[in-house]
C-alpha angles and dihedrals in degrees: 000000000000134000121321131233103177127018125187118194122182101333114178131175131181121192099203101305093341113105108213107165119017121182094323115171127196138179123189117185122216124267095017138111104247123188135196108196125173137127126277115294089023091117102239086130098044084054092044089050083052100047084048096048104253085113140046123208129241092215135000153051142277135196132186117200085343107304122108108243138186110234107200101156138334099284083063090050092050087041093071092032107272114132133171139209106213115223081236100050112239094226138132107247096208088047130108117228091257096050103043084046086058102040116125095008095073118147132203134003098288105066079194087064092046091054104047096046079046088051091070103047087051097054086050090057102051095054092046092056101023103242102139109185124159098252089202093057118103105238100233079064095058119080121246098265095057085043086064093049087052088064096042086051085051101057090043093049086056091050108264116169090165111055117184113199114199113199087327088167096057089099103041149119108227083242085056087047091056098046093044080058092052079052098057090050099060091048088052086047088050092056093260118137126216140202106206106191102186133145092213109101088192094055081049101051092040093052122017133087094203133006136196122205117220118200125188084331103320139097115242103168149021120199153184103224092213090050091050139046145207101273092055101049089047089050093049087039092056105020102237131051117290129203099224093183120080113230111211137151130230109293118247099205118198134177124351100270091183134018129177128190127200096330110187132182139177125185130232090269089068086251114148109229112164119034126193096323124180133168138123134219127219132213112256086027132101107206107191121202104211113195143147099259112262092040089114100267086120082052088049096048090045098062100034085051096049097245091115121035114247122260110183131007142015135284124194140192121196090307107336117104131202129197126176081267096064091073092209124176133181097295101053090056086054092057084052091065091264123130124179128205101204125236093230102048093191101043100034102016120041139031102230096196089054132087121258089243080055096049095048091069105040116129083019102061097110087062112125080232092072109034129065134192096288107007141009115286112256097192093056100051090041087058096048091043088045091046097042084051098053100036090056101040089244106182123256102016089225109139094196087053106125110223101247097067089054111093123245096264097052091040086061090044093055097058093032077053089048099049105037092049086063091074104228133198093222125014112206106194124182124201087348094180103034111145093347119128127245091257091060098031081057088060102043093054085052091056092040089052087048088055089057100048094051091059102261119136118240131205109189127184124186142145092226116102096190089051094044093047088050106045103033128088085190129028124205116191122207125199121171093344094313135106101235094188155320129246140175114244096212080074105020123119132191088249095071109037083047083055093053093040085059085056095253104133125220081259098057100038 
């Protein structure tokens, strides 16, 4: 083993009775890609905001470079090298590169004279590491991926020799990806090393030297990635074997379920976010729109789904039609044969204070089913809670629970169990997969892939290529309100819908 640059022995943190980290050990070695993967909840964060300094542990011991250290706070992290680029960036908004990269670390009495002794360090370092990005340029007028490289640059222009990188692909296109990877190449070949956390196996085995595997707070494996493969870490990750691959037959598409035409919305800020968009859904088909976040899919959601009323254009299901006069709301979709599995499960999906039997009800509490002549049946709501729960595996199988307690997976699953048993005509599911493990998004793409098959239209919407690519029969890709293209994804590559999701149409590519 060569050198170290950072050494972990025994950490261990509680918040109140839950154990997130518990005598995890680590060793990096300098000049590697090193990556932490695990699923949510597995504390690799929790380890990492301790590394950086937002956290003390309760117990252990850290060493950089060799040398045992005491992490306070951040300014101690960046004070022995280590630096870290946040999966939300830490940037002013308002800021120009130059400013935001010299922010906090300001000397003398003529901030002028800082920043232009700054400008050329910076311009060093951007050559060096090849991380060209215009200095002068505000940073809400540079795309996500340069914003990135603002926050590497920052963390090399105070001295970092350690970066630690958490979900840094959450906001890119797959082409961004890649050259954040190319990056990350050229830090390694200049003697930088890196901590990679992702959930993603694929970014791990395209870009790490050696990876450790985290599971409910502990570490369960170190690894050398060429020595390893996906299948593994997903099994040490979970505990049991998992099927990464999605099984699913040719699609048998019928009659239009919904059709939209020229939807348009604009926010309350006066923003446009939908522009002109027109598609339609079959039954037996999964159409996927694929898209960076922020690009107006949640926009989208929110006013087929009747969250949003509904501006410009028309929206029908089977025969039903909608226009910004009928005045229809989420309800009213339900009664349509539509149900919606919301991209944000806490704060649209579920109610957290309430019990999982409550929940499972929720949106559908007026049916006859529910209620008798004087109160709501008991009985009822007690046999579709306990059914939903058994039939998708929800953990534990405790009716009284209240939702909160649940983790995020089986949150997800309860609401995935309470709108799929309603057996819709067309399932509209938003994020279906957002901070679940590989064990439960396993499941849910079997359930998707049911639906299918029994003839119901699906509309899914995730910023997850892979998940989009392998679920869906048609992929729609948005990019700034607007539909930039359709392809089929039994030819699709990530190439070209990373393309489209740039905003470079098929024309143009």
């Amino acid at each position: 083993m060569s050198a170290l640059a950072i050494e972990l022995t025994e950490i261990t943190k509680n918040f109140g009775n839950v154990c997130a980290n518990k005598d995890v050990s680590l060793k990096v070695e300098s000049g590697t890609i090193h990556g932490i993967i695990g699923e949510n909840g597995a504390g690799k964060s929790t380890l990492m905001s301790i590394l950086y300094g937002f956290y003390q542990a309760d117990s252990g011991t850290i060493s950089v470079q060799e040398k045992p250290v005491q992490i306070q706070n951040a300014h101690d992290a960046i004070s022995v090298g280590i630096g870290m680029v946040h999966q939300h960036f830490m940037l002013v908004d308002t800021f120009t590169v130059l400013e935001n990269v010299v922010l906090g670390t300001e000397t003398g009495f003529s901030l002028k004279k800082s920043l232009e002794t700054s400008k050329l360090e910076l311009q060093r370092l951007e050559k060096e590491y090849h991380l060209e990005v215009d200095i002068n340029a505000v940073i809400d007028t540079l795309p996500v991926g340069l914003q990135q490289r603002v926050e590497i640059l920052k963390a090399l222009y105070r001295g970092a020799d350690i970066l630690i990188l958490d979900e840094p692909t959450g906001v890119l296109t797959p082409q961004e990806a890649d050259h954040l990877f190319r990056i990350l190449a050229e830090l390694r070949e200049q003697g930088k090393t890196v901590i990679l956390i992702t959930h993603k196996l694929r970014e791990i085995m395209a870009i790490t030297d050696n990876v450790s595997v985290m599971r409910q707070g502990e570490m369960v494996a170190h690894l050398k990635t060429a020595e390893t493969n996906r299948e593994e870490l997903a099994e040490l990750m979970v505990g049991r074997k998992v099927l990464l691959r999605v099984d699913k037959a040719a699609a048998n598409p019928g009659k239009p379920v919904l059709t939209v035409e020229h939807l348009d919305f604009t926010d309350a800020s006066g923003v446009h976010r939908v522009k002109d968009v027109s598609f339609k859904v079959h039954s037996g088909e999964i159409v996927g729109i694929a898209g960076v976040s922020g690009n107006g899919q949640s926009e989208l959601l929110a006013a087929i789904t009747g969250i949003q009323p509904l501006q410009k254009g028309m929206i029908q299901i089977n025969d039903e039609s909608i226009t910004p006069a009928s005045k229809a709301d989420a309800a009213t979709m339900r009664r349509f044969g539509m149900v919606h599995v919301p991209e944000d499960r806490q704060r649209m999906g579920l109610v957290t204070s309430f019990s999982a039997k409550e929940n499972s009800i929720l949106g559908y509490h007026n049916d006859p089913a529910y209620n008798g002549l004087f109160e709501m049946d008991r009985d009822a709501i007690h046999s579709t809670c306990q059914r939903g729960m058994e039939i998708y595996d929800v953990r534990p199988n405790n009716l009284n629970l209240r939702a909160s307690l649940f983790s995020g997976g089986n949150q997800q699953k309860l609401v995935v169990a309470r709108e799929m048993e309603r057996d819709p005509d067309l399932l509209v599911i938003g994020q279906p997969t957002r901070g679940v493990d590989i064990g439960a998004i396993e499941f849910i793409h079997r359930q998707i892939i049911s639906m299918r098959d029994a003839g119901k239209a699906v509309l899914l919407v995730s910023v997850e290529l892979d998940e989009i690519l392998s679920l869906s029969d048609r992929i729609l890709v948005m990019f700034a309100g607007q539909i930039m293209g359709e392809v089929l994804a039994s030819t699709a590559n990530e190439r070209d819908i990373g393309l489209l999701m740039a905003g470079i149409k098929q024309e143009a590519a």
